[in-house]
Every structure is written in C-alpha cells, then in structure tokens.
C-alpha positions as CSV (number, residue, x, y, z in Angstrom):
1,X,9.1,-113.7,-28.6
2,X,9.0,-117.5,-28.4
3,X,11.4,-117.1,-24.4
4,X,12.0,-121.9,-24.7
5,X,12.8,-121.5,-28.0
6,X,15.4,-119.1,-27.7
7,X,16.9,-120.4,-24.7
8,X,16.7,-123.8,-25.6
9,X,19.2,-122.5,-29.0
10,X,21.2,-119.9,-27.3
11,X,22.1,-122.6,-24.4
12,X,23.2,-125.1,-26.9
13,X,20.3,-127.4,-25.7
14,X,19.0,-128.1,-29.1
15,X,20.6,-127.7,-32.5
16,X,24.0,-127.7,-31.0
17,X,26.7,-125.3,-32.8
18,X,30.1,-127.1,-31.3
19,X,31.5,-130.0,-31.7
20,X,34.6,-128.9,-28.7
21,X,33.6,-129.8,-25.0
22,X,36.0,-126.6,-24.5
23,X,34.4,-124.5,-26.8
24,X,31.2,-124.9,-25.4
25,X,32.6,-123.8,-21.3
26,X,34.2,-121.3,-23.3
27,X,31.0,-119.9,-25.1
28,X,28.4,-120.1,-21.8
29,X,31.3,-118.5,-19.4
30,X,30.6,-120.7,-16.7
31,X,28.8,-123.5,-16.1
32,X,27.9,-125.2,-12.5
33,X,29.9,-128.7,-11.6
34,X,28.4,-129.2,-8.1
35,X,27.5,-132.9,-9.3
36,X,31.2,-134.3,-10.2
37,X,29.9,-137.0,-12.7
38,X,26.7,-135.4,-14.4
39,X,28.8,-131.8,-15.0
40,X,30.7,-134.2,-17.9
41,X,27.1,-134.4,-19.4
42,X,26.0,-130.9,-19.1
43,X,28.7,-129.9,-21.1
44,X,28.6,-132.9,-23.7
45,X,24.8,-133.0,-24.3
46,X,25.8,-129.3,-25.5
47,X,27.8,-130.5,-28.0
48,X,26.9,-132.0,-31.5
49,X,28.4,-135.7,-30.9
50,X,28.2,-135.9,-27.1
51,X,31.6,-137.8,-25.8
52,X,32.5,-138.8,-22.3
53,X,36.2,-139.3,-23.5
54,X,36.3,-136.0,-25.2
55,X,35.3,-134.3,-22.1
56,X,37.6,-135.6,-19.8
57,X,40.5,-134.8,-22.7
58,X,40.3,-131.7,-22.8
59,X,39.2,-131.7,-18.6
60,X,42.8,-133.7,-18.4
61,X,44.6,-131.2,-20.3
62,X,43.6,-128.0,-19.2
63,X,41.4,-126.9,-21.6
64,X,38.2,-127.1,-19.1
65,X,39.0,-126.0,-15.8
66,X,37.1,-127.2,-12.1
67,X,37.0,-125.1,-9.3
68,X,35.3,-122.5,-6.7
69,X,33.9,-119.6,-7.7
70,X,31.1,-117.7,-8.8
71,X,28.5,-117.9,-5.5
72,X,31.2,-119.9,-3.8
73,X,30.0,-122.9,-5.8
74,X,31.8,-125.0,-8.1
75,X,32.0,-124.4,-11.8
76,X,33.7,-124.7,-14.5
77,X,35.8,-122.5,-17.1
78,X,37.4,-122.4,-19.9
79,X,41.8,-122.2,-19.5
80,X,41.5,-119.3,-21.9
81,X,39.0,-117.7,-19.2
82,X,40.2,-118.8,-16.3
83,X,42.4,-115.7,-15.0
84,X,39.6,-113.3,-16.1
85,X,37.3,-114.8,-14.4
86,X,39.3,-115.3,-11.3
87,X,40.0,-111.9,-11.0
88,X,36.3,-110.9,-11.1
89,X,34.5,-113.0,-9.5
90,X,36.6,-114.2,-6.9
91,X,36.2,-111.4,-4.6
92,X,32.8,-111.5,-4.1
93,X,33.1,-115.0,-3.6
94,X,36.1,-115.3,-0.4
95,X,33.8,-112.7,0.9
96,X,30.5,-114.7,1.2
97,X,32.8,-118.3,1.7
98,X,34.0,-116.0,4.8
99,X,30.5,-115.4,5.8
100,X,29.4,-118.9,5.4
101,X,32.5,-119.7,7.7
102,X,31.5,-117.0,10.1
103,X,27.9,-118.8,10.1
104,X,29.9,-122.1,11.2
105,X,31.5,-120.9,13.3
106,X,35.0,-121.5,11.8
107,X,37.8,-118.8,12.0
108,X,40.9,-119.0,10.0
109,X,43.2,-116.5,10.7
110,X,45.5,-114.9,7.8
111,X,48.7,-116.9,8.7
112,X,47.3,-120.1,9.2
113,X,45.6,-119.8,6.0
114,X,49.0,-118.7,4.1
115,X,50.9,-121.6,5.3
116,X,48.5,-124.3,4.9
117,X,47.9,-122.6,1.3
118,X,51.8,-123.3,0.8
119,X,51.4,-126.8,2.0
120,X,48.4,-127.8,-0.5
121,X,50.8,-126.4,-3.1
122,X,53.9,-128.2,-2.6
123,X,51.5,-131.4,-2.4
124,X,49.9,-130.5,-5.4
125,X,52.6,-129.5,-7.4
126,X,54.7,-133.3,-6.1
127,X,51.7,-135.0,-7.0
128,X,50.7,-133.5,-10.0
129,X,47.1,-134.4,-9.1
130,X,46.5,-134.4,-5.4
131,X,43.1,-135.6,-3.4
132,X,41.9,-134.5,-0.2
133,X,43.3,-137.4,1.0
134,X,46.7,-136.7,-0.1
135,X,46.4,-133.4,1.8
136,X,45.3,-134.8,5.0
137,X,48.4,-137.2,4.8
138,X,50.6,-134.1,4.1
139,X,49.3,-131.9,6.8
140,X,49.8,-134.9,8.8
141,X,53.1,-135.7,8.1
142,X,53.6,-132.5,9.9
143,X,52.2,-132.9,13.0
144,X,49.0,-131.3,11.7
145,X,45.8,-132.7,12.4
146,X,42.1,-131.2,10.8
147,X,38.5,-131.5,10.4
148,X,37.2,-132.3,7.1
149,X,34.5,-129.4,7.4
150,X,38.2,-126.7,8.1
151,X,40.2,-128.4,5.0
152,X,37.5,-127.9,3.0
153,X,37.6,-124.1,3.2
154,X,40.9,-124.0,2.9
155,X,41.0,-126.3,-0.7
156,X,38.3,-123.5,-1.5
157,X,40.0,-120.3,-0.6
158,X,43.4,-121.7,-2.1
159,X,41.4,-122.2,-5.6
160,X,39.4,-119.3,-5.2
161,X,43.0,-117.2,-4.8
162,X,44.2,-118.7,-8.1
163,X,46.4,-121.2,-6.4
164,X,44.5,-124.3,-6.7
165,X,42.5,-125.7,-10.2
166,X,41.2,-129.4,-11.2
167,X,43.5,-132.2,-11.3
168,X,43.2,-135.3,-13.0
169,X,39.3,-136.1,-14.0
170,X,38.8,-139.3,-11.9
171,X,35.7,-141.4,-11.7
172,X,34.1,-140.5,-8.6
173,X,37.0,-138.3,-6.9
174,X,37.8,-134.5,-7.4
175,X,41.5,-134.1,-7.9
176,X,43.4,-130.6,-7.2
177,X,46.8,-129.7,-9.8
178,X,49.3,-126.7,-8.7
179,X,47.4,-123.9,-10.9
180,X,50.6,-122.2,-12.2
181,X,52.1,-125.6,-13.9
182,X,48.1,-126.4,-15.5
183,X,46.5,-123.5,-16.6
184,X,48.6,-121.0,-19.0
185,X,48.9,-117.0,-17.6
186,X,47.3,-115.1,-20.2
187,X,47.4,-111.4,-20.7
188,X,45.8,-109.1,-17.5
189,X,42.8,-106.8,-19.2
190,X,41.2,-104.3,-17.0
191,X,38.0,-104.3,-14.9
192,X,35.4,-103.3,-17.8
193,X,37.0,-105.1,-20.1
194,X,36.5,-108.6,-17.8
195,X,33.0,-107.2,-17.6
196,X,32.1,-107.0,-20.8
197,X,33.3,-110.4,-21.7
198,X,31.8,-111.8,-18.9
199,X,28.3,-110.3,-19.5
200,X,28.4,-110.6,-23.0
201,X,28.9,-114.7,-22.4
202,X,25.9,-115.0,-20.1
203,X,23.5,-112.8,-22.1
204,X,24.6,-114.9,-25.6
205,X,24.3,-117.9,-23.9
206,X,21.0,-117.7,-21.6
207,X,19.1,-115.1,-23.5
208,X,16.2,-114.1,-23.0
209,X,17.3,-112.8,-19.3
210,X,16.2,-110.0,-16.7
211,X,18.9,-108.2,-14.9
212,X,17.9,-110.2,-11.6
213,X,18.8,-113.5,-13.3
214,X,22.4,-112.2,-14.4
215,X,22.6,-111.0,-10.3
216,X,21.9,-114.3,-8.9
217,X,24.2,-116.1,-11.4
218,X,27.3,-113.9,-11.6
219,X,27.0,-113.6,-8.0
220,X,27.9,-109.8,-8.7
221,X,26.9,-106.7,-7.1
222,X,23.4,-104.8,-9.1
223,X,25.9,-102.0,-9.9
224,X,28.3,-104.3,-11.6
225,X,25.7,-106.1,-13.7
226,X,24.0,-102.8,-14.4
227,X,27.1,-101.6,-15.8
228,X,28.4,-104.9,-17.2
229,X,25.1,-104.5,-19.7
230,X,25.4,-101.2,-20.5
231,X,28.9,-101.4,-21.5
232,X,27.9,-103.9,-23.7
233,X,26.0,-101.0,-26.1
234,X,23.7,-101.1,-28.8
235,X,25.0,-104.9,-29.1
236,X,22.1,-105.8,-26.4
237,X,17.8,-104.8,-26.6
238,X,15.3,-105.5,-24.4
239,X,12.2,-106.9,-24.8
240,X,9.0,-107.1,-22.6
241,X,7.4,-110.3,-21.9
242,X,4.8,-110.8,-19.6
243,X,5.4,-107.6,-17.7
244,X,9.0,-108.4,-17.7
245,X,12.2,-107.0,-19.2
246,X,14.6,-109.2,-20.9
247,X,17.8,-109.0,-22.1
248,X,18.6,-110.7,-25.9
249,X,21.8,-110.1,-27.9
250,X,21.1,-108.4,-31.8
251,X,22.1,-111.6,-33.2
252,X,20.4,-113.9,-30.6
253,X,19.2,-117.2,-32.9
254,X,15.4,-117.5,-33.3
255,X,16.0,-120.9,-36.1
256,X,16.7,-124.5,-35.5
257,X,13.5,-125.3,-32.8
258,X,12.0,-128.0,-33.6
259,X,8.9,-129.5,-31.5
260,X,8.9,-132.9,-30.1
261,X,12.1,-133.4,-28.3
262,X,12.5,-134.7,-25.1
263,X,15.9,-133.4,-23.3
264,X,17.6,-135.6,-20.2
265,X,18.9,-132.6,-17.8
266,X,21.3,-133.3,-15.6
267,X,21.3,-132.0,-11.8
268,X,22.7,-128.3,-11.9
269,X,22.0,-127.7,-14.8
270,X,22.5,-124.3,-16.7
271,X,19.1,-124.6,-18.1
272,X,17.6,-123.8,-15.0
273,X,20.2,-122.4,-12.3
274,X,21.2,-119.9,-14.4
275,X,18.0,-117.9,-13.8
276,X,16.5,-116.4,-10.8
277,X,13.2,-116.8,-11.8
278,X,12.3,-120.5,-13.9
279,X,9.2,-120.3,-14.1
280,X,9.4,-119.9,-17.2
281,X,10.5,-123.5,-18.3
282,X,9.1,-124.8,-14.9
283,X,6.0,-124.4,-13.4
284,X,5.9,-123.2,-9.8
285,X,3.5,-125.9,-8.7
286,X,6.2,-128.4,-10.0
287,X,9.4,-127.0,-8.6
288,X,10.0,-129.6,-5.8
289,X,10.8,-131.9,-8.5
290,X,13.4,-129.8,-9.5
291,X,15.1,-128.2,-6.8
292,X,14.7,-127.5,-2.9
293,X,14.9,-124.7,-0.9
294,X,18.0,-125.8,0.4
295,X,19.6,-125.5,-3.6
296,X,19.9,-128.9,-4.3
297,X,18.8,-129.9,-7.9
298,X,17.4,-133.0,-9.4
299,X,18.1,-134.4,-13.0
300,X,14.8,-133.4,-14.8
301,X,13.3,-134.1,-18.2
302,X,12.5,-131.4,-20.7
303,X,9.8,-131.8,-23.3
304,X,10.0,-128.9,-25.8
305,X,11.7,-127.0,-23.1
306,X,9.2,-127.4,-20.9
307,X,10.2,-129.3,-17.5
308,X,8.0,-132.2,-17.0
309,X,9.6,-135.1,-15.1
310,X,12.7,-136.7,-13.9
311,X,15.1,-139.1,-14.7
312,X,17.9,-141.7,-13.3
313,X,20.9,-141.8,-14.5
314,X,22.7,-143.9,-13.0
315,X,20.5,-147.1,-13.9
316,X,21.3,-149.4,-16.8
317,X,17.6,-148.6,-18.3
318,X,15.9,-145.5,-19.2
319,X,13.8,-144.9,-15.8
320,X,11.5,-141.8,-16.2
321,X,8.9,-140.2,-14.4
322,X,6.5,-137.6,-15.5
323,X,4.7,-134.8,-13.2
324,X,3.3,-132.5,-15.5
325,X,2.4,-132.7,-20.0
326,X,3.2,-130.6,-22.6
327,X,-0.1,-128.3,-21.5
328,X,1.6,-128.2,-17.5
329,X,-0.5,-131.1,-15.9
330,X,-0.3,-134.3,-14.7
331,X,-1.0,-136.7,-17.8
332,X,-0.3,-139.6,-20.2
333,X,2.8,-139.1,-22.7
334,X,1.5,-141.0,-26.4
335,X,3.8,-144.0,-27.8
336,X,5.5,-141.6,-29.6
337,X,6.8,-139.7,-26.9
338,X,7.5,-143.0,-25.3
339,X,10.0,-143.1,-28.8
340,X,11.4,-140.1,-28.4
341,X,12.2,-140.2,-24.7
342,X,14.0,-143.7,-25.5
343,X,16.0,-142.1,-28.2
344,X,16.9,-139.5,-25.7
345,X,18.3,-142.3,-23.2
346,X,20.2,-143.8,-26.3
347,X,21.9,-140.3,-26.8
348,X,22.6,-140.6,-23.1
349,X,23.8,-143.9,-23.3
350,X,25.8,-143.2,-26.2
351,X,27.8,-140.5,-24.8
352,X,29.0,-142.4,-21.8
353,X,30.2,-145.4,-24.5
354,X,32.2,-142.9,-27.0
C-alpha cells in the first residue's frame, strides 16, 4: 500500500474527478473553513479548473453551506447534506461549545439564549445577509448591550441549532442568512442511516484512515464511529501499515499519481486536519511548520504528498520556503522543482483571476 498516493487521489488533491465546487463539499462530507479566504481554495484546488467565481456561486446560492459544527469549528457542507449533518453532529458539538463556555466563564441561560436566537433571526431574515455588526446594532436598538466574546456563542449555538447558515460570501467578512429561507428542508432519514453516509464520505475521501483519525474529525463518540464503520459492511477492508490499521473503501483509487508535483495547501486544510495522526505526510520533527499546539495551521507546501515547506499567499509573487526534501531533510530543491513549484503558484494565481 502506497498510504500519499491514495490519499493524495481519494482527497481530490491530484487528478481531480470534479469540475463542481459543490460536488466536491458534497463528496468529502465536510471540510474545515476556519480561514474565511483560503477555505474558497481548499475547495477549488480540488477541482479540475480551480475558480474563485465558481466557488463563491454556488457559496452565494446555497449550494455550499458555512457554519459551526463538527468539533465546534467551522466547516462547510454541502445544501443537500446540511440537515443530516446537523442533526448528527450538532449534539456533540453545543455540548463541548458549552464546555468551552463553562471554561470562560460565560453562562447563558436557556431563555436568554431563545430570545436573542429570535432576534439574530428576524435580523437575518430582514437583511437577507446579516454581519456581526448588524446584530450588535439590532440588539442595540433594544436596549441590549454585549461583549463580542458572549455574541459570538450565541451566532454559534443559533447555527449550530439549525437556525443560522452562511450569508452572502463577502471579501474579508463572514455573513449569516435566516437558514429556513437559504438552505432547502430535505427528507429526515434515521440515525444509522446519517451514519452511514457520513462515514462512508470520510473513509472515500481520506482513505487510508485508523479509527482514531475518523474520532478526532467527526468529533463523534468511539462507539458511534465503531458502529458508523461496521454498518458500512463488506463495502470497507482494512489494511495494516506499519503496525497500524487502516481503513480503505473496495473501490478506493490506486491510478492517476504521478511524481513530481508540488501542491500549495492552504491553512486548515483537509489534507492534514482530517487525521489524528500526520505523520504520515508530515514528519514529526517538522510539525511546527504546520500547526501548533494551540490548533492553529499554516499554509504548507506538498511535494509528492510529502509536506516540506510553506508558502504566502497573500503576496503578489510566489514566496516559498522549504524545511525538509523529498528524502525528509533540510536541502536544495533542483531548477526543476523551482519549475514546478512556479507552475503551482500560476495555478494559484489562476484561480483567484477566473
């Protein structure tokens, strides 16, 4: 078993199968959005003609939906998997937003937070896109004053309760829309059906995985991952790597690698945060370049799947730093990687023209 290869195809990262920024959210079940601008390129760079406009299309008319949930964190979702995935994972995520509240020392009782949830509403449902701002100005309009750190919590619990979803994809600025007039009400399936799907969409799209990676990214309980997999059948084997069991679908893609290939990652990415354990694609040694204790993640550079340097984005030239070669240390790159990792920028550069 070739583990980069397989994740590099079945997370889209190379020889790219869609050409939909909505079939892609759709297809991986979830991906993270904590970085407001660079989550348009996680999902493009997954798709076969990366396009900023055609990701905030189909952001602007519900197709791909923003918001809190799994871990509390932000991610998004497709429209069609929106109410399944509310109703699964959004438990287990009030309950640890409650604990991180308890941690803060912040209490909101049951019928403050149902009237302030009825305010954001009506805001968001006058505005059709609302800011924060707009609801500080609402709340204050009646008599209400309140910290950022307190709003905050409530914007999350009120998405996290299927109330509140995306707005209007702005440039720098999160937007919130009334859920009920953006995302459609699909048909209510039960429990283990929701679980099914949902496992199913992690394993096709981050194989090769343990079951501690699916833990730590569906936020789930270890009984409801354990079951999630084995009511997925005979559809699912596992393979040992390394002293490890992983988890690969029966018609997981093993074609379409090809060596030489630099990959610009953007901060949060699925490639990485979707696993518990990265060492894998990342050396330990090399993690701080990645991510900090504290979760925050850095955009990195892949070459052949291996993470080996970071990049800048936000600069009008391709500005790149390597920590570690192909063979894991520190090292030159050859001119023709110095090709490839420009034709990567272009890509990059591409995408944010189209």
């Amino acid at each position: 078993m070739n583990p980069i290869a397989i994740r590099l195809l079945s997370q889209q990262q190379v020889a790219p199968q869609y050409s939909d920024p909505a079939e892609v959210v759709s297809y991986m079940g979830a991906m993270q959005a904590q970085e407001y601008r660079m989550m348009r390129w996680a999902v493009e760079m997954r798709t076969r003609k990366p396009s900023h406009k055609a990701f905030k299309k189909a952001f602007d008319s519900g197709q791909i939906i923003r918001l809190h949930l799994m871990r509390g964190t932000w991610q998004l979702v497709s429209a069609e998997d929106y109410w399944m995935m509310v109703g699964l994972c959004a438990p287990k995520a009030i309950a640890v937003t409650k604990g991180w509240m308890n941690s803060n020392k912040i209490s909101i009782p049951d019928d403050e937070l149902y009237h302030f949830r009825d305010i954001l509403a009506q805001t968001a449902a006058d505005l059709g896109s609302a800011t924060k701002e707009d609801f500080v100005h609402a709340l204050e309009k009646r008599g209400i004053k309140m910290d950022d750190h307190r709003l905050s919590y409530h914007i999350r619990m009120a998405e996290m309760s299927g109330t509140l979803c995306s707005g209007e994809l702005l440039p720098m600025k999160a937007t919130y829309a009334l859920t009920a007039n953006k995302v459609k009400q699909t048909a209510k399936i039960d429990r283990d059906e929701a679980l099914m799907r949902f496992t199913r969409k992690y394993f096709q799209s981050r194989q090769p995985a343990t079951l501690e990676d699916f833990v730590w990214w569906s936020g789930l309980n270890v009984s409801d991952c354990r079951k999630g997999i084995a009511l997925l059948g005979d559809s699912v084997h596992v393979e040992k790597w390394k002293g490890r069991e992983f988890y690969l679908t029966d018609n997981c893609r093993t074609r379409g690698f090809r060596k030489g290939k630099f990959l610009l990652i953007p901060p949060y990415d699925e490639y990485l945060i979707s696993y518990k354990s990265r060492d894998i694609v990342l050396s330990p040694e090399h993690r701080h370049h990645a991510h900090n204790n504290s979760g925050i993640f850095q955009p990195v550079i892949a070459y052949d799947g291996t993470i080996c340097g970071n990049w800048l984005p936000f600069k009008d030239d391709c500005q790149a730093t390597f920590f570690a070669g192909q063979s894991g240390r520190a090292e030159r790159f050859s001119d023709t990687d110095a090709e490839n990792i420009t034709e990567a920028w272009q890509s990059y550069k591409h995408y944010l023209a189209r």
